[in-house]
Structure formats: structure tokens, C-alpha cells
Phi, psi and omega in degrees: 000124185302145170249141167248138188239068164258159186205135176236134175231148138212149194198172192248106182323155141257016152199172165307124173325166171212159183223178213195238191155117159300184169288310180295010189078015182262150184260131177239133175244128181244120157232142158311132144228155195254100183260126167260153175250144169253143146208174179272133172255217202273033158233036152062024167273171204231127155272154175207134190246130156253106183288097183266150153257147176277113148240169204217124167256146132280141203030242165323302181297319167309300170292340178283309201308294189263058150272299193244031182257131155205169181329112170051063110342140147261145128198197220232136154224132192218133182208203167215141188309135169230178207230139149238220194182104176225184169233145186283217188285304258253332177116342182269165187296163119239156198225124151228144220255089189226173190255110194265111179278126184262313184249176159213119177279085175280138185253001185230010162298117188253000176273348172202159220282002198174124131264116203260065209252118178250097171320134183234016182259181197261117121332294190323308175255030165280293191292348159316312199293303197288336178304283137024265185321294193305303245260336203268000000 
């Protein structure tokens, strides 16, 4: 049975994107974005949660997310999920969880009625290279 890894979000940066640089020059960009759920519970008080996601762009799309993205910023991102894995001072594993985006929408850009940015480079062997990079 075939599997799928898709992930659709819209959410709001909680900081300005940052970007980062391979041994080979390609730019990876990192932001957080905070989608909250609202309701009510049963004495009608309004509850609330808030979810951040981590996401990491590549090449073209890195560069566009930090020219025009900033602290609370909306858009729509839709990618797949990676697992990645280090270890801290103490010697133990840790694991984390971010979203690698093939598209970003901005949605609260007001200089053109959408901007629609569809990664078009292999992610996949972007991220080889920095994984790469991190182990030396």
C-alpha cells in the first residue's frame, strides 16, 4: 500500500524566517508558524490551544519566504513532515519534528491580491547536503 506524507497548514510566523546557507551555497529558511483552535466548553467559557509548527524552505522558496515574510505574517503551507534527530550536551538522542514546504501562500501580503511560491528544486537533496554539512 502506497503511503503519504502531506501536510497543509495556515498559520501565523511567531518570528522573523532566518536563513542558513549549505557548504554548497543553497539557502534554507526556518520559521515557526502558531495555528490556534478556539471553543467553548460546557459552562460557555471560550478556551483555547495553541499549535506551533517548525517549517524549513528551500532554495527559491527560502529566498522569497525571508525577503517577504515576518513576525505574524499568515500563510498557507503545504509540505511533509520530517523527523530529524541529535544529540544533546548530556549524550542523549533527541528528536524533532518540522514540516519541509514544497509550496507557501502569502496570505496577508497586501502589495499583490496572492503570492503563490511552488518550490521547484529536489529538497530532498538540499537536505542531504546540510545534514552533510552538520555531521563534520
Amino acid at each position: 500500500m502506497p503511503a503519504l506524507n502531506r501536510v497543509q497548514l495556515i498559520g501565523y510566523l511567531g518570528r522573523d524566517p532566518e536563513s542558513k546557507y549549505t557548504p554548497t551555497g543553497k539557502r534554507v529558511t526556518d520559521f515557526p508558524i502558531a495555528m490556534t483552535n478556539r471553543w467553548k466548553d460546557e459552562t460557555g467559557e471560550t478556551k483555547e490551544h495553541t499549535e506551533w509548527v517548525n517549517i524549513e524552505a528551500w532554495g527559491r522558496l527560502a529566498e522569497t519566504c525571508h525577503e517577504y515574510l515576518g513576525k505574524g505574517s499568515l500563510v498557507y503551507v503545504e509540505g511533509r513532515m520530517k523527523t530529524d534527530r541529535y544529540e544533546d550536551q548530556e549524550g542523549e538522542h533527541r528528536y524533532f519534528t518540522k514540516v519541509v514546504a514544497r509550496t507557501v501562500q502569502f496570505l496577508s501580503d497586501s502589495r499583490d491580491d496572492q503570492h503563490l511560491i511552488e518550490e521547484a528544486d529536489h529538497p530532498e537533496e538540499e537536505e542531504a547536503e546540510l545534514a552533510e554539512a552538520s555531521e563534520v
